[in-house]
Structure formats: C-alpha cells, structure tokens
N, C-alpha and C positions, 0 to 999 in steps of 0.2 A: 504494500500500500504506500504509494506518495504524499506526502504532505504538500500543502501548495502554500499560498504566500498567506494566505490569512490563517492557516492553521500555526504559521509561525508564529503571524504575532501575535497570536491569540499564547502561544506557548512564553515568547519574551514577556505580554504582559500581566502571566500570570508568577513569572520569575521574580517582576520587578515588584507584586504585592508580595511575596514569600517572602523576599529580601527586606522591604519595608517592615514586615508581621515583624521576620526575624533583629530589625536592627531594635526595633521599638521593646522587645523583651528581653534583648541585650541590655540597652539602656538601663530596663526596670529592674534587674538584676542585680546588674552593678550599683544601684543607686541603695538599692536592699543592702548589699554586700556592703558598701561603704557606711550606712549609718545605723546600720542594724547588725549584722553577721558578726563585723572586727568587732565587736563588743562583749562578745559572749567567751567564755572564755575557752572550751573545746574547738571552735574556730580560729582562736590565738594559736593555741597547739598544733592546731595541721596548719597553718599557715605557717608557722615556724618550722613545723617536719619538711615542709613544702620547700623553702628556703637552704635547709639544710638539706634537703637529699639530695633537690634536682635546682637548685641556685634558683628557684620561681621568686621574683620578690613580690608577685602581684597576685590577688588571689584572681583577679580578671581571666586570667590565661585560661585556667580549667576551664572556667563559665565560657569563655569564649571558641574554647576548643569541643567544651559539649554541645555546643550554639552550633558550630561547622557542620560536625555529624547529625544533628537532629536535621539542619536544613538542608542537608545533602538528600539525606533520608525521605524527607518529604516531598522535597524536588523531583525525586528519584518517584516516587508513588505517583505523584500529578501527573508528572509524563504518561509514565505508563497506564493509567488510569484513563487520560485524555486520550493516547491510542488507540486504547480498547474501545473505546465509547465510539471513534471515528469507525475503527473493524465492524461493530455492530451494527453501526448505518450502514455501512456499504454493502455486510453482509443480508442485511433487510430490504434493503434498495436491491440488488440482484434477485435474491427470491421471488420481489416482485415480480419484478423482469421472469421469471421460470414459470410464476402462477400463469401469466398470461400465455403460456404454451408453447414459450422456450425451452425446451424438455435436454434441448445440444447444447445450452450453457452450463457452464462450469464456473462458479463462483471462484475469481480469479485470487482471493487471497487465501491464505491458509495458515491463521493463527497457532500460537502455540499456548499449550494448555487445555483446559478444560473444555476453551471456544474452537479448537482446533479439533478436539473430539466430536464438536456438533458439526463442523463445517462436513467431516467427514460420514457422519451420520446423516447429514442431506445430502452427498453424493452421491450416497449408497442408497438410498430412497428415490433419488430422484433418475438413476440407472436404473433402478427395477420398476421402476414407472415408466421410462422409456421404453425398457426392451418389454415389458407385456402391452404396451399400447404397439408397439413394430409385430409381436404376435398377435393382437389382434386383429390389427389391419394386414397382417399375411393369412390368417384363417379368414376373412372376408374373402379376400383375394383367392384364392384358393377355393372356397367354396363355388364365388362364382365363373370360376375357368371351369370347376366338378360338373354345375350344373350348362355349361356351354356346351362340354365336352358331351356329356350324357343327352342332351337335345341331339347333337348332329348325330353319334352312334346312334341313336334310338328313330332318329328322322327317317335313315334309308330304308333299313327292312318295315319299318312302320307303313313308308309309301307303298312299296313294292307288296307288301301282305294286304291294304286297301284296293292295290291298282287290282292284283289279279284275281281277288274277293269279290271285287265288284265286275268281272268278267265272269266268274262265273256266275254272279247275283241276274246280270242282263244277260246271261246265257248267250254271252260272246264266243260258242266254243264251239270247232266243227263236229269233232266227234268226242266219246268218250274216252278215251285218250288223253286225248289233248286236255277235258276237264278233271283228269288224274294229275296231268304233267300239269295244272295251271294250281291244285289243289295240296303239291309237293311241295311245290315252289314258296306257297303261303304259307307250309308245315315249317320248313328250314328256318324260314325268315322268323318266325315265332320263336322257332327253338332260340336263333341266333340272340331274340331280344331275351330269353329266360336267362340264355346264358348271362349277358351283358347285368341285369339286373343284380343274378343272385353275387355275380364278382363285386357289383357295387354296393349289395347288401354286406359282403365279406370285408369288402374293403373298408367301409364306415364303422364298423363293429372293430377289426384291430387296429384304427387310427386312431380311437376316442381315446381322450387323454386316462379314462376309467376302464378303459380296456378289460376283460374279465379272462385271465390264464389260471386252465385247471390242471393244477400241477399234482401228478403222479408221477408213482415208481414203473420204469421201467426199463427193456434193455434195446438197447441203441442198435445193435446186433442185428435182431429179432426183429424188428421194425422195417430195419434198411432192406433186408432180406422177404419180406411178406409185401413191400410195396412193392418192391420188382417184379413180383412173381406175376404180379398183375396186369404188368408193361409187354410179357414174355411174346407172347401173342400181337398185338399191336406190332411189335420192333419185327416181327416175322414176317406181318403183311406187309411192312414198309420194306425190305429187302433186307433189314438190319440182324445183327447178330446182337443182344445183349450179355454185355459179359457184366458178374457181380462181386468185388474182393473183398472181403471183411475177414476183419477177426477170429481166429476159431475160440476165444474166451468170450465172455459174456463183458458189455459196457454198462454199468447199471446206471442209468440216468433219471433227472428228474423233472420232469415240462408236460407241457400240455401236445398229447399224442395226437388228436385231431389235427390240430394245426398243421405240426412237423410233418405231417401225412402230406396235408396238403401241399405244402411246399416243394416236401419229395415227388409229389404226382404231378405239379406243376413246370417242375425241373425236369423231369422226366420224359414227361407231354410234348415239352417244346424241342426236346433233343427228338425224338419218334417224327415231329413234325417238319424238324428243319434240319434233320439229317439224314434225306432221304437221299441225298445226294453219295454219301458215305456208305460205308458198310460197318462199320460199329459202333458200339455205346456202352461204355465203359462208368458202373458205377463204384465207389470206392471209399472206402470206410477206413480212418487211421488218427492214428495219437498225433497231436502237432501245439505245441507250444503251449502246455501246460490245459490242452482241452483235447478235443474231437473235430477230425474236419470229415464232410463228405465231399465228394466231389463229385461231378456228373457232366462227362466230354463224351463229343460224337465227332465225327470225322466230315461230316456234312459243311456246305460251304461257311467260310467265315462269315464276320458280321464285322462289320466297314470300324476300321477305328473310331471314325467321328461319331458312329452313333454310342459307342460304349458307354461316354457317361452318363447320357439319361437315359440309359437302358431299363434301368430301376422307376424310371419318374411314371405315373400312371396316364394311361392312354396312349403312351409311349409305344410305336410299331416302328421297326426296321422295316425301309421303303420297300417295297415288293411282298412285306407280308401281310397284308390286309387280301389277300385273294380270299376267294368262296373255300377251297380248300385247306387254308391253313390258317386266316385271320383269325384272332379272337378276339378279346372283349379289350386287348390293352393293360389291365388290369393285375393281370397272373403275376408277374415278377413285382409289383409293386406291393399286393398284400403278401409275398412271399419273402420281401424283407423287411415291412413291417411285421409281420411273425415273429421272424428271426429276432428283430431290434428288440421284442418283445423277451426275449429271452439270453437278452443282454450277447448276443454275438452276433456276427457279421458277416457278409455275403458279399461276393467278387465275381469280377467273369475275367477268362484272357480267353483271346481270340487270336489264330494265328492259325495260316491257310492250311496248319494239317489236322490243329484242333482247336474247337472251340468249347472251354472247360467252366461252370459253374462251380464253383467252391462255397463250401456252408461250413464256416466254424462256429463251434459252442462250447462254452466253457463245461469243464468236466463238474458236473456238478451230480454227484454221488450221494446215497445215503449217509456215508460217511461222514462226507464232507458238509 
C-alpha cells in the first residue's frame, strides 16, 4: 500500500501534536521534580547514587530519557495504527469493487497479522465463488450442447420413422414387400432412437454429481472372462479371432459389477465393430503400477491422431463412423469413462496402424485393502 501526500501530512501532523503532548509533560515533570521530588529525602539519595554511579548531576536526564522511549513508543503505535486503519479502507473499498461481480480481482494488498489472515480468508472465498459460479455456467453450457446434441440425433431417425409410417398410413406401397421393407426400415430407426435414449438415460445417471456405485466383492478374473465369452460369437461373424489372457489366480476386487460390465461390453463392441478390417482382438488382464489394467486392441484400421483427444467427449464419432452399420448413439466411450472416473481410475487409447488399444486401469482395491 502507498501512502500519498496527505497521508503524510496527516502522519507529520500528528508527530508535531505527540511532540507538543510530549514537551508539555516534560515540562510538568521537571517542574514537579524541581519543587517537589529534590525535597523529599529518598529522592536526595538516588539522586546522589545517580551522581555517584553514572556522574548524572540532573535528575532531568532519567525523566527525559523515559520521555524518548514513551514517545518513541507511541509514535511507533500511531503509525502503525494509522496504516492499519488506511489497509482496512482499501481493503473494504476492493470488496466493494468484488461484490459488484469482480469475482478476477484480487485484493492487491496483503497485511500482516491477524488482517492478513482475513485478506487471505476472502481469497479463498472468493476462488470458491469463482470456480462454482465457472461450474455452473459450464453445467449450463453443457446441458444445452446435451440437449442440441440429443435434438439433431433424435431428429433423423424421428423423420425417416414419420416419413415411411406415413407411406405406409397413405398406403404408398406397391406391393407387400415393399410394405415389409418400408415397415423395417421404421423398426431400425426406432431401435436406433431406444438405443440413443437408454445411453442418454446411462449417461445422466453416472455424471450426477450423487452418482449411486454398488460396490461389491468380486473377482476381476471371472468377470473379464464371462464378458468375452459373450463377444465369442459376434468377433466370428465379423471374420475376427478373439483371443483372452488373464491371470490363472483369482483378482479379488471391489466396485460396482454392472457398470464394469458395461464398459467391458462397450470396449468390446467397438473393437467387433471397427475391427473388421483386422483379424484379431486381443483382451488382457495384468498387474500395473500398484492396481489392474485391462486392455482391449484389435488390428482393425487406426483412428486419425487428431481425433484421439475427444475421443472420450460425448456425441463424439470418428468421421466415417456414423454409417447404418456401425454408428451408435456417441455416447459409449463417454459413460465408459465416467464409470471408470467413478471408480477412481483411468482410461486411455493408443492408436497406431497395427493397433488400436483401449487400456482400463483401476486401483487394486481388495478386501484386504
């Protein structure tokens, strides 16, 4: 904090009253000392010890030496006192300035003591006021991309399920046939919105900040192994070979098994869908830096480095996979690492033209432990 010209002389002329207070009780002191004190006769004696110890012949000098220190003393308190008093306005004057919803200023001074303890108690107030007012206006934000996103997916098959609903309502159709193939076409498109739906009922359910994880005992092993078995079939009709490596001991873990399922089926899904191009699928179960990772690589074509990083983010589709045959809802990999986050570990991809690899780590978290 600066001082400017009138805090000066506001400070010199509260020196020159101090000075004044001070000369005037000097005075009265000494005038006491002179017609009253030298009279008595234990003030004879110390003024005689006075004399003889330290050559004083006056008894003035103490009084005036105790006069220095008192006014120093008090000098010393006004200052400080006066500063403080300037720190608190400016401190109050800034506030102002924050109520009004300068939430980016920072109260530029930072006292020490007590008031320095407060300065730093509204920083920290006034951060956590920031950053939940920047999350709420990201969960606005976000909601309304959720509901822009979920209009346009929901628009297409919506039209296409009216347009040929109502061909066959005005019995636009040559033969029976063609009112089977116009009557499929509205089947898919329905399924395609069920799908879309129930991923966006999944997905709002593990984003909520009260999210609900039923955690059981179970074995990580046994799991990895009863999803696959499920895949076996599918990865045969796509020309694929599934291979599966785990553990021959048991992983005893503890999370909510629905979930993980899903994640696994969804990881799974995508490698069946977009690794038709390949001949294998390689799922894999192992110890890694103090937890469990899975991993799940297909030999199917890469996926563009540029799109890797929002590969996670929801509605998110690598260009070319939105076709009839392999688009989905968008969705899949986004509730698949909210899951995960739900379970305090982390989920990766590396992509490169001979594999494209999902990796799931989770902390080992045992009965045990």
């Amino acid at each position: 904090m600066k001082l400017d010209a009138k805090d000066f002389l506001r400070i010199f002329l509260d020196l020159i009253l101090s000075l004044a207070i001070f000369y005037a009780v000097l005075q009265t002191a000494s005038f006491l000392a002179q017609n009253y004190l030298y009279n008595i006769r234990e003030v004879k004696e110390y003024v005689w010890f006075l004399r003889r110890s330290f050559g004083i012949e006056s008894f003035k000098i103490p009084i005036i030496l105790l006069g220095i220190g008192l006014f120093a003393a008090w000098t010393f308190v006004r200052i400080r006192k006066y500063i403080e008093q300037k720190q608190m306005e400016q401190i109050i004057s800034e506030l102002h300035y924050i109520a009004k919803g300068n939430f980016q200023h920072v109260i530029s001074i930072r006292p020490s003591g007590s008031l320095g303890n407060v300065v730093d108690s509204i920083h920290a107030l006034v951060k956590s006021t920031r950053e939940a007012m920047e999350e709420e206006r990201r969960l606005e934000q976000s909601k309304d991309e959720l509901v822009t996103n979920v209009s346009h997916d929901l628009r297409t098959p919506l039209t296409s399920i009216i347009g040929y609903l109502g061909l066959i309502e005005e019995r636009k159709y040559k033969n029976e046939e063609q009112l089977r193939q116009y009557a499929h076409i509205a089947y898919e498109k329905a399924r395609q919105m069920n799908v879309l739906v129930n991923d966006l009922f999944e997905y709002t359910k593990v984003r909520n900040r009260g999210a609900h994880v039923t955690r059981t005992q179970f074995d990580l092993v046994e799991l990895v192994e009863q999803v696959s078995v499920g895949f076996r079939i599918a990865a045969q009709e796509a020309g694929l070979c599934l291979h599966v490596d785990t553990p021959d001991e048991k992983i005893e873990m503890i999370g909510d098994t629905d979930k993980l399922v899903r994640v696994l089926e969804n990881l799974l899904s995508n490698a069946v869908k977009y690794g038709r191009d390949g001949t294998d699928i390689f799922i894999r179960l192992f110890e890694q830096q103090g937890g469990v990772a899975i991993s799940v690589a297909n030999n199917g074509a890469p996926i563009p480095a540029e799109y890797i990083p929002n590969l996670f983010e929801r509605f998110f589709r690598v260009e070319g996979s939105r076709s009839k045959e392999t688009g989905g809802s968008g969705l899949g990999l986004a509730i698949a690492k909210s899951i995960i986050d739900l379970h305090h570990g982390s989920i990766s991809v590396d992509s490169t033209p001979e594999w494209t690899t999902f990796t799931i780590w989770l902390p080992r978290t045992s009965p045990s432990s």
